[in-house]
N, C-alpha and C positions, 0 to 999 in steps of 0.2 A: 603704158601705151598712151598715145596720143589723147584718145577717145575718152580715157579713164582719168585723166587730168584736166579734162575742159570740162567746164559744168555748163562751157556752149552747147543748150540739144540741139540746133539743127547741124552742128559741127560733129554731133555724136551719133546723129542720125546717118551722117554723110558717112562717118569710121564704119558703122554696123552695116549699111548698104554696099560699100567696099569689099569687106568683109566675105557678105553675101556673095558679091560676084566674084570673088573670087575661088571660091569654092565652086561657084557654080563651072569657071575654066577650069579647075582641079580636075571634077570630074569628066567633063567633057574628051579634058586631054589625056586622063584614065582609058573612057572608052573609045578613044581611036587605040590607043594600044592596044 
């Protein structure tokens, strides 16, 4: 992945925060179903 190939951390920061949000819509769009 991107994230795992940059030894940029705030660039790796930004991959994991991503990440985060989008689990965070994963679920969200779970529970409207």
């Amino acid at each position: 992945t991107i994230g795992s190939k940059s030894n940029y951390a705030p660039m790796q920061q930004l991959v994991v925060q991503m990440k985060d949000e989008l689990e965070k819509i994963k679920e969200q769009l779970l529970n409207v179903l």
